[in-house]
C-alpha positions as CSV (number, residue, x, y, z in Angstrom):
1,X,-5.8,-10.7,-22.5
2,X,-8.4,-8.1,-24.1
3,X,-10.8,-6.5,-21.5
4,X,-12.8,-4.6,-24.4
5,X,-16.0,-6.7,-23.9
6,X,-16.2,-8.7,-21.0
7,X,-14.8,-8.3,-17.8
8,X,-12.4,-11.1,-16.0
9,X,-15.1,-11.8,-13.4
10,X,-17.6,-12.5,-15.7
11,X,-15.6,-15.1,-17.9
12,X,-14.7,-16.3,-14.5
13,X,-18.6,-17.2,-13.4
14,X,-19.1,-18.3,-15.9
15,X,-16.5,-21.0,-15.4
16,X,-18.3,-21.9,-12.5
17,X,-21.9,-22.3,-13.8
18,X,-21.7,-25.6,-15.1
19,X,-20.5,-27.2,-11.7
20,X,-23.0,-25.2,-9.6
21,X,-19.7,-24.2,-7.0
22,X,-19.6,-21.3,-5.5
23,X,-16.6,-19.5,-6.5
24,X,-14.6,-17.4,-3.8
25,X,-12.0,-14.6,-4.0
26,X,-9.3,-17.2,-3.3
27,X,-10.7,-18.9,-6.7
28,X,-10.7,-15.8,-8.8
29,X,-7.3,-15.2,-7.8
30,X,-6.1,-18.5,-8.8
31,X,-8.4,-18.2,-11.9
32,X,-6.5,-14.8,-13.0
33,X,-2.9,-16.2,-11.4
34,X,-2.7,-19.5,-11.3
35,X,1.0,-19.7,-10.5
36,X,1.0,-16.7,-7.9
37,X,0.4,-17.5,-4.3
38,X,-1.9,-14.7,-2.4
39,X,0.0,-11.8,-0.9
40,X,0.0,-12.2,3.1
41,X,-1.0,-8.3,2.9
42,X,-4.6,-9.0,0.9
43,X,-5.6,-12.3,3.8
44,X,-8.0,-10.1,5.8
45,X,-9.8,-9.7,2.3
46,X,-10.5,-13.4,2.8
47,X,-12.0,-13.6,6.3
48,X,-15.7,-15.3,6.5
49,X,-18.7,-12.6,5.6
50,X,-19.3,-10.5,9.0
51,X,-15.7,-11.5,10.7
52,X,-13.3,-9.1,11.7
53,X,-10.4,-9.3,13.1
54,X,-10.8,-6.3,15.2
55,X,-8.4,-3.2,14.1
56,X,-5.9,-4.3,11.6
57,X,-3.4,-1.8,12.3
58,X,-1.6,-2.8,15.8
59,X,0.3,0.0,18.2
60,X,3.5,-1.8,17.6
61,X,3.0,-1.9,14.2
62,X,2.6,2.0,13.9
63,X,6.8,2.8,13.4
64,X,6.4,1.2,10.3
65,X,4.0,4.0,8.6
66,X,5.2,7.0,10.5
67,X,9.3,6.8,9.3
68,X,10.2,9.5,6.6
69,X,12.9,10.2,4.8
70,X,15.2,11.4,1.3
71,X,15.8,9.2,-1.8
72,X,19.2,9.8,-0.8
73,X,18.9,7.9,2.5
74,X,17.8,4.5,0.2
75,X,21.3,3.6,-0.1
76,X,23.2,-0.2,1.0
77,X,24.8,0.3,4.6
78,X,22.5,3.1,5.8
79,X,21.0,2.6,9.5
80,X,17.4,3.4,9.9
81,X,15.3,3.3,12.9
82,X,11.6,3.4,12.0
83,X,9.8,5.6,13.7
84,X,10.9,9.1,13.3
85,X,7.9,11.6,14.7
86,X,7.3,12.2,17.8
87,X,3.6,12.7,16.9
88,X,1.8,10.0,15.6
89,X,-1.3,11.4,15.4
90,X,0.1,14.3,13.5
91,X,0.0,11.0,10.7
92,X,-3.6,10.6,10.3
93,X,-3.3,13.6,7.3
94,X,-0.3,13.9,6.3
95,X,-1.8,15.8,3.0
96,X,-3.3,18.7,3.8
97,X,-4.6,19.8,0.4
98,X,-7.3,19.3,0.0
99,X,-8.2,17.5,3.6
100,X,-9.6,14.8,2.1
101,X,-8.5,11.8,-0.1
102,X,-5.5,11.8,2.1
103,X,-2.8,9.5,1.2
104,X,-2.2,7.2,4.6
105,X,-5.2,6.8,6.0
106,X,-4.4,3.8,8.2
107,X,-3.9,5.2,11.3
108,X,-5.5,4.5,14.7
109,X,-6.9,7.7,15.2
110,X,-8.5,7.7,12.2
111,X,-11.1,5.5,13.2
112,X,-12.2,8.4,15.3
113,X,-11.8,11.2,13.3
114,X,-13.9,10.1,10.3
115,X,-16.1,6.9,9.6
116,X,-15.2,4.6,6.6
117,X,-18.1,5.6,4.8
118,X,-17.2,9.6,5.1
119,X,-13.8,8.3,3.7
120,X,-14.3,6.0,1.1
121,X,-17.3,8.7,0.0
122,X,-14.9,12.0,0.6
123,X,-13.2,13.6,-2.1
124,X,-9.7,12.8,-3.4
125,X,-6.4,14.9,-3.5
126,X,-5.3,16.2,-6.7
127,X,-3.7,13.7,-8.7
128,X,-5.2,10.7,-6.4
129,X,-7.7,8.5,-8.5
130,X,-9.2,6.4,-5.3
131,X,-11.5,3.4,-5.1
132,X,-12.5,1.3,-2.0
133,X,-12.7,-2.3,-2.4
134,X,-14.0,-5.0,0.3
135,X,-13.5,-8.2,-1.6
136,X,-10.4,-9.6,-3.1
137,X,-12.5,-10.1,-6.5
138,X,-13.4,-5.9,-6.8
139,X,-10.0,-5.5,-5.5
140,X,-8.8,-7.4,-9.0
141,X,-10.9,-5.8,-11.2
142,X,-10.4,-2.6,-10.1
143,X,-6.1,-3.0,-10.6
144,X,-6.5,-5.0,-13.9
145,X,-9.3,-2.2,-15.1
146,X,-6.4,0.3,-14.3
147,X,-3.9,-1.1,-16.2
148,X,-5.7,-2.4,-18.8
149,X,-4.1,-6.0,-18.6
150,X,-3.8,-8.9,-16.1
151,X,0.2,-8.6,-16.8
152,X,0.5,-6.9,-12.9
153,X,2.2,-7.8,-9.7
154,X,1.3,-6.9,-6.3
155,X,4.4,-6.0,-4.0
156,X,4.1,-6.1,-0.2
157,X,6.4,-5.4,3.1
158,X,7.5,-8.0,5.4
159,X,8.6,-6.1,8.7
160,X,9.0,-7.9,11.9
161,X,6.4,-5.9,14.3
162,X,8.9,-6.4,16.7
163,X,11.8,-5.0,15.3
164,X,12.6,-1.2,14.7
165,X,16.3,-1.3,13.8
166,X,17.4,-2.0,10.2
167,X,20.7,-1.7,8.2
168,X,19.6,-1.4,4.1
169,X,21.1,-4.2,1.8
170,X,19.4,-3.5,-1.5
171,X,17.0,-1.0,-3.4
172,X,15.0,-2.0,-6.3
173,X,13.1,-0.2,-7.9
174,X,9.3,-1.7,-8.9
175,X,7.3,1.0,-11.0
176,X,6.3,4.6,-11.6
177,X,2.9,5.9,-10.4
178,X,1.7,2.4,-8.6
179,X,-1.6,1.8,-7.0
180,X,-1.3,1.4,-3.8
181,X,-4.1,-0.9,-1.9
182,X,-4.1,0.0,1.9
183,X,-6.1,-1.9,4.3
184,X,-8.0,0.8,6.4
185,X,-7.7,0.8,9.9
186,X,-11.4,-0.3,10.3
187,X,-12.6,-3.7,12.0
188,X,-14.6,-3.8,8.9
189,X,-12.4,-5.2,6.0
190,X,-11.8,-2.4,3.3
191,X,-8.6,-1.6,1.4
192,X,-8.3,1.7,-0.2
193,X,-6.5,1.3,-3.4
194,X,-5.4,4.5,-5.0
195,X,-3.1,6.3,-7.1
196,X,-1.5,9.0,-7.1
197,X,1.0,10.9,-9.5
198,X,4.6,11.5,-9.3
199,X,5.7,8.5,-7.1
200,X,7.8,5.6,-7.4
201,X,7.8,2.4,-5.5
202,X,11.1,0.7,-4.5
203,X,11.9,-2.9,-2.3
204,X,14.3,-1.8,0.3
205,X,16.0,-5.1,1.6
206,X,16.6,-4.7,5.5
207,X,18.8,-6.6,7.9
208,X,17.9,-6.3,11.6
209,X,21.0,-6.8,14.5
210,X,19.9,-10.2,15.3
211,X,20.4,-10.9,11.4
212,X,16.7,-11.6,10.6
213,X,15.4,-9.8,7.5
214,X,12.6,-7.8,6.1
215,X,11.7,-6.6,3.0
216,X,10.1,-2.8,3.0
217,X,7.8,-1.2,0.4
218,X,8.6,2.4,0.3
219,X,6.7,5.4,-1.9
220,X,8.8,8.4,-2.6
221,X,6.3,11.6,-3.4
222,X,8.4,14.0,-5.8
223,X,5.4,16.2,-5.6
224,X,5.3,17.2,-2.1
225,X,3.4,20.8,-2.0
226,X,0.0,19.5,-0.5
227,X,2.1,17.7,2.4
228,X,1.4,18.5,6.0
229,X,4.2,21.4,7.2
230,X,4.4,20.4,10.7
231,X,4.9,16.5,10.0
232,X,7.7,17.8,7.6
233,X,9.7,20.0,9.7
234,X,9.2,17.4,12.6
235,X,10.6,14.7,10.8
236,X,12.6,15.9,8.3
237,X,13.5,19.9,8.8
238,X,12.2,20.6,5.2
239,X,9.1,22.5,3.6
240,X,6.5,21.4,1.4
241,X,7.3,21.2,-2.5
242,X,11.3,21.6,-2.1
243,X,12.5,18.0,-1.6
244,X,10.8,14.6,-2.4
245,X,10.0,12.7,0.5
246,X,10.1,8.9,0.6
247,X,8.2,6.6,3.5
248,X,7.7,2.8,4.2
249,X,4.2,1.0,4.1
250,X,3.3,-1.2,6.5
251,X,2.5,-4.7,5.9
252,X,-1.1,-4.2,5.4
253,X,-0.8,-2.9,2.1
254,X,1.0,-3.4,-0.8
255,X,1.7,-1.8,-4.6
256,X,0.7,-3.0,-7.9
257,X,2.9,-2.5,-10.9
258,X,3.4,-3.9,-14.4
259,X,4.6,-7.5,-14.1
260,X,8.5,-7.2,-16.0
261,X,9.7,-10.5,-16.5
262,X,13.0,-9.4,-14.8
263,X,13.9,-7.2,-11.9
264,X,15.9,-3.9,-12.8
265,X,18.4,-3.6,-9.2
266,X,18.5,0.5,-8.5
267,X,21.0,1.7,-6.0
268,X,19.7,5.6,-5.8
């Protein structure tokens, strides 16, 4: 599909002019992937005009973002319990050059700390290219602009918010410098999708003691010099820019990647 003259969301209303409906982020979706269903990670972006559904980001939810760890540990039979700072709040920047444009910006305190608008206005981190969206239709043209074709997946995690104790089963690997869209930890509805350099995205398959399963999106950073020290040593006994450090995202977010036609299995 060429993007050189036209943009998808024009060709799209245009679709729509004739029958005088009024299209809706769940239509351009289907318009753009028809045989795709709607990540569970991108619903908020469908919520009536005005509605929140207060801050997205539970407390029980929070050992999902705040577990770090080494490519190494990605491997079938390792135990991981999520959740491995004592500190959350030591989360809300965990890269501390520059302060802003900061990676996870999800967390509780956040809300406190800075208003969406200093945020989504601030400046990014070095090799971050950032872009807030608050409809599911931006959202779309912002990731097919990016990669210059509608040939894209979007790849989210499906933790139980219940559960903190996991045994991996399988790592696949999904892409090379993905943009991640994150759902701020606003009651207004904003993702922050972004990019930055020198990552790669995996699926982690995860099997809980009661047998249930999950699925976990995980980034690791191989650039990890503008990383907080503290969180580091806390977490992981390591300094910035020695090691590359990998972490899980939370189900309110989730990676997009070129769309291969077949999934490449990676046991690291």
């Amino acid at each position: 599909m060429e993007f050189s003259h036209i943009t998808v969301l024009a060709l799209f209303c245009l679709a729509f002019v004739s029958t005088g409906a009024i299209p809706s982020g769940e239509d351009y979706w289907k318009y753009v992937w028809p045989n795709t269903p709607l990540p569970e990670a991108f619903s908020d972006l469908l919520l009536p005009y005005g509605k929140t559904n207060s801050l997205p980001i539970r407390v029980e939810e929070l050992n999902q973002y705040s577990t770090l760890f080494f490519p190494h540990d990605l491997y079938p039979g390792k135990k991981i319990v999520l959740g491995n700072t004592q500190s959350v709040a030591k989360m809300v920047r965990p890269f501390t050059e520059p302060r802003q444009g900061v990676t996870d910006s999800i967390w509780l305190e956040n809300k406190e700390r800075q208003s969406l608008d200093d945020f989504c206005n601030s400046p990014t981190a070095k090799g971050e290219h950032k872009h807030c969206v608050s409809s599911l239709e931006s959202m779309i043209d912002h990731v097919i602009s990016h990669f210059r074709t509608s040939k894209i997946k979007a790849i989210s995690s499906t933790f139980d918010k219940n559960e903190d104790q996991y045994v991996v089963e399988e790592v696949k690997k999904v892409g090379d410098n993905a943009v991640m869209c994150h759902r701020l930890n606003f009651e207004k509805v904003v993702f922050n999708c972004h990019q930055v350099r020198e990552t790669t995205a995996y699926v982690v398959s995860l099997a809980a003691p009661d047998g249930s399963k999950a699925k976990a999106l995980t980034v690791c950073h191989h650039d990890t010099r503008g990383m907080n020290p503290e969180l580091l040593y806390e977490a992981l006994k390591v300094s910035p820019g020695t090691v590359s450090v990998c972490h899980f995202i939370g189900n309110k977010a989730a990676a997009w990647v070129p769309n291969y036609s077949v999934d490449r299995p990676c046991v690291i």
